[in-house]
N, C-alpha and C positions, 0 to 999 in steps of 0.2 A: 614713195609719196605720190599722190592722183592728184591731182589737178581737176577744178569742177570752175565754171566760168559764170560769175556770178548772176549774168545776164539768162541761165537757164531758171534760175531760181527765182530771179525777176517774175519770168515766163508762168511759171508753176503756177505762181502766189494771183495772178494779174489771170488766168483762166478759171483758177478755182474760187477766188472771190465771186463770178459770176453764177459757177454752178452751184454754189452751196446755198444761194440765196433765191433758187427757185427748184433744187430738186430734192426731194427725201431720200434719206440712205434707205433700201431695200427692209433693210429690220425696222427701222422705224415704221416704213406704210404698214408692213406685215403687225405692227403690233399695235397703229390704230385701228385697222381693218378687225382685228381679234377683241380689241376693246368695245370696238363697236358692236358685236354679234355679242357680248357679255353684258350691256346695260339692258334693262328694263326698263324705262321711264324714258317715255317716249319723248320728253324735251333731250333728255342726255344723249338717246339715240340721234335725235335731228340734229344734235350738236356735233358728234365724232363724225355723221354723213357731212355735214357743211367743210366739216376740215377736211376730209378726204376729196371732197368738191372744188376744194381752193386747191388743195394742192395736184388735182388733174389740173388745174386751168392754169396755175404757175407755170409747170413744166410745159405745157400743149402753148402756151403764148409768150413762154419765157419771160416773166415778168415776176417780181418777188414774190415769195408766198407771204410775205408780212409785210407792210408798210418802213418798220424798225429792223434796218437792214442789220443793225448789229456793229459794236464795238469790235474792229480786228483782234484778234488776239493769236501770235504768232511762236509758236514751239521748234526751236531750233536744237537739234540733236547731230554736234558732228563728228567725225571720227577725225583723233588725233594725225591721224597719216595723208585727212586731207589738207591743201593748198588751194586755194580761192584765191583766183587770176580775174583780168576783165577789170576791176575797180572795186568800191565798197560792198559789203556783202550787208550793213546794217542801210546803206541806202540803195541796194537795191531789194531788200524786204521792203523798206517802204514804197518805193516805187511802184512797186507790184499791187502793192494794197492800193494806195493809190489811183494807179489807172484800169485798177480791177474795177473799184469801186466807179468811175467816173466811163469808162470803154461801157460800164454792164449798165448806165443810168441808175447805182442804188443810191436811195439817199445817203447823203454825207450828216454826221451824227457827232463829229468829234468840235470842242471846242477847244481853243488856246488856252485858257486861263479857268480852272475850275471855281473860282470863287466872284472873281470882281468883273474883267472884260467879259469872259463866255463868247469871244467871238468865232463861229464856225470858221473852221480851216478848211472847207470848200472841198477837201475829198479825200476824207473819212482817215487823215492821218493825222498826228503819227498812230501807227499800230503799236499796244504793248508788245513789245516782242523779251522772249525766255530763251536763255542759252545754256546748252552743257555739254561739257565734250566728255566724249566716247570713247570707247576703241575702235578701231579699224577705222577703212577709207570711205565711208559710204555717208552720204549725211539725211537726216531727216525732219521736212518739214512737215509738221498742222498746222493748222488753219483753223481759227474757230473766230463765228459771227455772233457776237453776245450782245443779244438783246436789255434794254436797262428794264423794264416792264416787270422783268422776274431778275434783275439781277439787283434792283433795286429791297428787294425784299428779302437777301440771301440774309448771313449773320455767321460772327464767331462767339464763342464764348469758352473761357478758360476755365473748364471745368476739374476737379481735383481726382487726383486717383480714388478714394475713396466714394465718390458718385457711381463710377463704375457703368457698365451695359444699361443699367435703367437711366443713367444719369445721360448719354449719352440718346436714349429712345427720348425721353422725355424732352429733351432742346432739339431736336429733329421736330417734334409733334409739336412741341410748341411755336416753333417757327412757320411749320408750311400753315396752322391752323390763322400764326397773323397775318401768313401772306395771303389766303384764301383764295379769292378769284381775280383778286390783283396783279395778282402774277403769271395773267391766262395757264389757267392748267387745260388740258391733262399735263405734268409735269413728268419731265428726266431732273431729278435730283442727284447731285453730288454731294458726299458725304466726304471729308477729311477728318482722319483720327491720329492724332501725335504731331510729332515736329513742334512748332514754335505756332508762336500768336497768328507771324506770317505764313508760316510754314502753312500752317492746316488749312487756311484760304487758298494756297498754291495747291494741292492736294485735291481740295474740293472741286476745281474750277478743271482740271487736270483728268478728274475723274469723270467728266462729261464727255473724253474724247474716247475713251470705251465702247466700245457696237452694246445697243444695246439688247442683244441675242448672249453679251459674254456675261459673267459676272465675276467676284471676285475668287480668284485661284483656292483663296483659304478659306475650307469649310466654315469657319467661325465668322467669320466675316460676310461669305455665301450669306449663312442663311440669318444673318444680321437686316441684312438689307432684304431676306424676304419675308422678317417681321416687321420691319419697317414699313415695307409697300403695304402688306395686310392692312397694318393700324389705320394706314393714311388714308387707304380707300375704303374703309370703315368710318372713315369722317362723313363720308359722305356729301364732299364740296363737291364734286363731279366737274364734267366738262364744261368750262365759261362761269363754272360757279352756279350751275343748274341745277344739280344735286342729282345725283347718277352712282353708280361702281367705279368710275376711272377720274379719280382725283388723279393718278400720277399714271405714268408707263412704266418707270421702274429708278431703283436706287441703286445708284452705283458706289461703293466704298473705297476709298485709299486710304492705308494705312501710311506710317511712317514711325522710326524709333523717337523718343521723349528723355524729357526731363525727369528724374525718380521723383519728383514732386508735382508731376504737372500731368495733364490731358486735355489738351488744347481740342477743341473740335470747329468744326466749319459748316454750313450749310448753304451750299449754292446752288438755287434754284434758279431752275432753268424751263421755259416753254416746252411746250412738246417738239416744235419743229427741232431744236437739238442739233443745229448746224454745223458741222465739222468737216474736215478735211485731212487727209494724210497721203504724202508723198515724198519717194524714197531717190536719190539719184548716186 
């Protein structure tokens, strides 16, 4: 049995809330920077330079790259042989969020009551947080800042086995075409295929912690997501809704097994900036 003291974890959560919310992962610059050099139309070009512009000035002033610092949303992966000493391990993930949020100045976003009060809880908690135990001793946290912008315009829909591949392109296209520029593209979309109604939302939203240099292991699925991107920057909504080549940067897919009657699908659209985080103790 290992022992991990939950105050490290505190630590983790309460550092990388600030970095994630002013610096881009490596693959992401590399693949506005390529987007960039791929538009023609010289609004969509001044559009992908503006964002690579913010995002020098984020990291160079340490200030957010986005206003909407992002809903926490916390992935907890631990191994059964670990022990968690120190005190709560679900309040000190919040804590971390927490004083991550409030130590780094981002705005707080979260409210108490989603219907009637709405009143801010003053520093961005509680985080959703997700658990599953593992084997072995090692545990693993993500991190992910979800902006409402584009997560406002995600969607599932219970589609039947018989829709099949097209059934599944067609609610992808029809989705990002409603979210347009409402949902600041260039987008990293998440796709969820199988599991349950909730399931394929978890899935979707899951699928955004992906690098987006990886894609999915299963050829079928591979190049699923690289007709998908095709169609979608064939729409021609481009950057800010400009109209350009780079409606999205890329589509990431998670599968899962189903119902013999069912095929749940998901689509969580997400900003380009694509905030995330992973770490391992």
């Amino acid at each position: 049995m290992r022992e991990i003291n939950v105050n490290q974890i505190e630590e983790m959560l309460k550092k990388a809330c600030g970095e994630i919310a002013v610096n881009y992962s490596p693959d992401l610059k590399a693949a506005l920077l390529q987007a960039e050099q791929n538009e023609t139309s010289t609004l969509a070009e001044n559009a992908m330079q503006m964002l690579l512009q913010n995002a020098e000035i984020a990291c160079r002033e340490n200030i957010p790259i986005c206003q909407d610092t992002g809903m926490a949303i916390v992935y907890v992966k631990a191994g059964q042989e670990v022990h968690f000493t120190g005190g709560s391990l679900k309040e000190a993930i919040q804590k971390g969020v927490a004083e991550g949020y409030r130590e780094n100045y981002l705005r707080a976003s979260i409210v108490d009551d989603p219907l009637y009060d709405r009143k801010n809880t003053g520093n961005n908690t509680p985080a959703l947080v997700y658990y599953e135990i593992t084997d072995g001793d090692q545990i693993e946290i993500s991190l992910m800042a979800k902006g409402f912008g584009s997560e406002n315009k995600s969607a599932v829909k219970m589609l039947t086995p018989a829709d099949g591949e097209q059934g599944v392109i067609d609610f992808v296209m029809d989705t990002v075409k409603k979210a347009g520029p409402n949902a600041c593209p260039p987008f990293v979309i998440g796709v969820g295929i199988g599991s349950s109604f909730d399931g394929a939302a978890v899935l979707s939203k899951k699928a955004l912690l992906r690098p987006i240099s990886q894609s999915n292991p299963d050829e079928r699925y591979r190049k699923l997501e690289d007709v998908l991107l095709q169609k979608i920057n064939e729409t021609g909504i481009g950057p800010w809704g400009l109209h350009g080549n780079t409606t999205a940067l890329k589509i990431q897919i998670e599968e899962a097994p189903t119902h013999i009657a069912g095929l749940p699908v998901a689509v969580n659209m997400c900003c380009h900036a694509c905030r995330h985080w992973k770490g391992t103790l």
